[in-house]
N, CA, C and O atoms as CSV, one atom per row, in Angstrom:
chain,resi,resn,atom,element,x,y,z
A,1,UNK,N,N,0.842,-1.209,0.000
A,1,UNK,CA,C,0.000,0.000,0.000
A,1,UNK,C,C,0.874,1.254,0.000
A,1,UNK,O,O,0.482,2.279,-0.558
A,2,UNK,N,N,1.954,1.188,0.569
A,2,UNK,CA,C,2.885,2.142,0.903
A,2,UNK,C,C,3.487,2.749,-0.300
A,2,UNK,O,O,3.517,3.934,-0.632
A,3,UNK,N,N,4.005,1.604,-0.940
A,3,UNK,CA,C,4.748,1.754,-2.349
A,3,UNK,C,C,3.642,2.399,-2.839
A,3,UNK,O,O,3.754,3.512,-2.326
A,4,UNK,N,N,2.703,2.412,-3.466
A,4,UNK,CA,C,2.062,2.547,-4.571
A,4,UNK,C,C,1.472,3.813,-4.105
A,4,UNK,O,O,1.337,4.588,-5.052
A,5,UNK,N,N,1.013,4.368,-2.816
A,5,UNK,CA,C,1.003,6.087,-2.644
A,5,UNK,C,C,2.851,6.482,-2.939
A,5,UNK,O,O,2.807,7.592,-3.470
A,6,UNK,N,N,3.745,6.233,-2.871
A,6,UNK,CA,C,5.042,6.890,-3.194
A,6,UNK,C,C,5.006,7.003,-4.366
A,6,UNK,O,O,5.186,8.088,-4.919
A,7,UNK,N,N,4.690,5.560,-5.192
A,7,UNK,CA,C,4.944,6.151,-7.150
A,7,UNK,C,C,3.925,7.067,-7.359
A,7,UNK,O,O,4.271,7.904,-8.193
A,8,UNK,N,N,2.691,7.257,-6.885
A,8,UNK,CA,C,1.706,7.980,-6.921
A,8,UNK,C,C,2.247,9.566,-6.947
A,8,UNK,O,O,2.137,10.439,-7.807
A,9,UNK,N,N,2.736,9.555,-5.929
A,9,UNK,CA,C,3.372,10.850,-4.773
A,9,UNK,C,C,4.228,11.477,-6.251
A,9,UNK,O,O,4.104,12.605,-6.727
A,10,UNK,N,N,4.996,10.485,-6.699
A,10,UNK,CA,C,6.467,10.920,-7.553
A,10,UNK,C,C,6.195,10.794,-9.233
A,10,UNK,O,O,6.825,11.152,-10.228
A,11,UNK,N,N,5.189,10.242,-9.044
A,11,UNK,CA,C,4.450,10.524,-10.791
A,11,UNK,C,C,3.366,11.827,-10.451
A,11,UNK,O,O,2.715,12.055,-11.470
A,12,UNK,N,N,3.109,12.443,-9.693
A,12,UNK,CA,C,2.534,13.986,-9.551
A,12,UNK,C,C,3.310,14.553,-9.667
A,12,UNK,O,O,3.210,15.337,-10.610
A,13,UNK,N,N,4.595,14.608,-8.870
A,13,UNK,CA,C,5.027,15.412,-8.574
A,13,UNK,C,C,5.890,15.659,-10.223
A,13,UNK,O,O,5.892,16.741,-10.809
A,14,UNK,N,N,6.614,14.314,-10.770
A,14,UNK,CA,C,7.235,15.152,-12.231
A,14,UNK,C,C,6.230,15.327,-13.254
A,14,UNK,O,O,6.698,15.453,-14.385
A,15,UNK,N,N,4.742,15.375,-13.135
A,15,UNK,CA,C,3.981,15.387,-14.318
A,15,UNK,C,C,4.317,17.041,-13.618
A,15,UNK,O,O,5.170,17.625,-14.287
A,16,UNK,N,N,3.738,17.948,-12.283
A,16,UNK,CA,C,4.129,19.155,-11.642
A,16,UNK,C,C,4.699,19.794,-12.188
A,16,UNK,O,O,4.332,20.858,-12.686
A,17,UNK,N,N,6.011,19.180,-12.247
A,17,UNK,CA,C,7.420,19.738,-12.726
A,17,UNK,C,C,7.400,19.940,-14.147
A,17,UNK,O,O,7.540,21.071,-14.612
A,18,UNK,N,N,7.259,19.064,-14.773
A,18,UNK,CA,C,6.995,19.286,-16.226
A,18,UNK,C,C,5.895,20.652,-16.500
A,18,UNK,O,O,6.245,21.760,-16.903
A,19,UNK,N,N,4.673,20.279,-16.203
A,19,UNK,CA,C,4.266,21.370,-16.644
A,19,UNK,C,C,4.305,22.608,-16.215
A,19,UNK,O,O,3.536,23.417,-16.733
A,20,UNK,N,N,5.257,23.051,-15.119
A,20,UNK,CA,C,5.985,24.400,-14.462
A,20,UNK,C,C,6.948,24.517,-16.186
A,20,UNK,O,O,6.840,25.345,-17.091
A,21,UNK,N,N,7.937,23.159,-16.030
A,21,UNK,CA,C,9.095,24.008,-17.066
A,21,UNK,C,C,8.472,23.964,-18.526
A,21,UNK,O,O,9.111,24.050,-19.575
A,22,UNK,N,N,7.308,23.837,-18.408
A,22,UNK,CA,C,6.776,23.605,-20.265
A,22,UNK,C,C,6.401,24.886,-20.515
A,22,UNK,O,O,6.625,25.553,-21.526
A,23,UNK,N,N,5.424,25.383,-18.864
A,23,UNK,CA,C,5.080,26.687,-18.832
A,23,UNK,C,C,6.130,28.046,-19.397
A,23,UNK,O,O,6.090,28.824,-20.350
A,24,UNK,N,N,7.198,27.782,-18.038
A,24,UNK,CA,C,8.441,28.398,-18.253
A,24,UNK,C,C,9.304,28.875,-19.629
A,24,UNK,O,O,9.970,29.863,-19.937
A,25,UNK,N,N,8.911,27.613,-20.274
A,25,UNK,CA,C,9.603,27.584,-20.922
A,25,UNK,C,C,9.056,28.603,-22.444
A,25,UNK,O,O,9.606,29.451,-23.147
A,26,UNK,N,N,7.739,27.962,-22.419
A,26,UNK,CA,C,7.138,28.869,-23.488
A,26,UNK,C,C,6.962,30.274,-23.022
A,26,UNK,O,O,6.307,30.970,-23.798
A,27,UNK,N,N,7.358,30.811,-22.021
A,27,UNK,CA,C,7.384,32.490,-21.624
A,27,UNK,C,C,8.093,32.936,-22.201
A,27,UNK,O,O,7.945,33.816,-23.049
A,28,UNK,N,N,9.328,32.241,-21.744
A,28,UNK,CA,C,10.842,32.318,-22.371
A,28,UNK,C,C,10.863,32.743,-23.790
A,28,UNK,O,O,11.539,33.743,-24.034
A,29,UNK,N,N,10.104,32.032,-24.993
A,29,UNK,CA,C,9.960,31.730,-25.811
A,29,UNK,C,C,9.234,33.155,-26.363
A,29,UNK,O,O,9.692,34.097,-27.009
A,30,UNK,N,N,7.799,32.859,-25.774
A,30,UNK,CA,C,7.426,34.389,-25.946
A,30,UNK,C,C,8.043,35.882,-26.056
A,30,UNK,O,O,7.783,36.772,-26.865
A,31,UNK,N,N,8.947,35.854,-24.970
A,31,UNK,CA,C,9.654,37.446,-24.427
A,31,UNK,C,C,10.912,37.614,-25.712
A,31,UNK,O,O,11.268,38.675,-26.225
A,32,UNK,N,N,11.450,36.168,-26.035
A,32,UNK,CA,C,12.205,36.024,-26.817
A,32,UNK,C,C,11.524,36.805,-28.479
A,32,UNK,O,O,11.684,37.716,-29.292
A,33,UNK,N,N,11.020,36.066,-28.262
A,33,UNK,CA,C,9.826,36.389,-29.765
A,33,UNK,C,C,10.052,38.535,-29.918
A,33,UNK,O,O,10.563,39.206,-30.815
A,34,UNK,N,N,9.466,38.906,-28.741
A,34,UNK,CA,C,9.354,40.171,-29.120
A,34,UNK,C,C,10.196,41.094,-28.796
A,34,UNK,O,O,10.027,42.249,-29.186
């Protein structure tokens, strides 16, 4: 039971992460642009 809230825990947390630096990243992209 334990395990499977941790992969839980750590597959949120880099789907999280990802879409922070996807965000990030296309700002970047934007500011760049103009």
């Amino acid at each position: 039971m334990r395990k499977n809230l941790v992969l839980i825990v750590t597959n949120l947390f880099a789907l999280t992460s990802t879409i922070i630096l996807l965000v990030v990243y296309e700002k970047i992209i934007i500011q760049l642009k103009l």
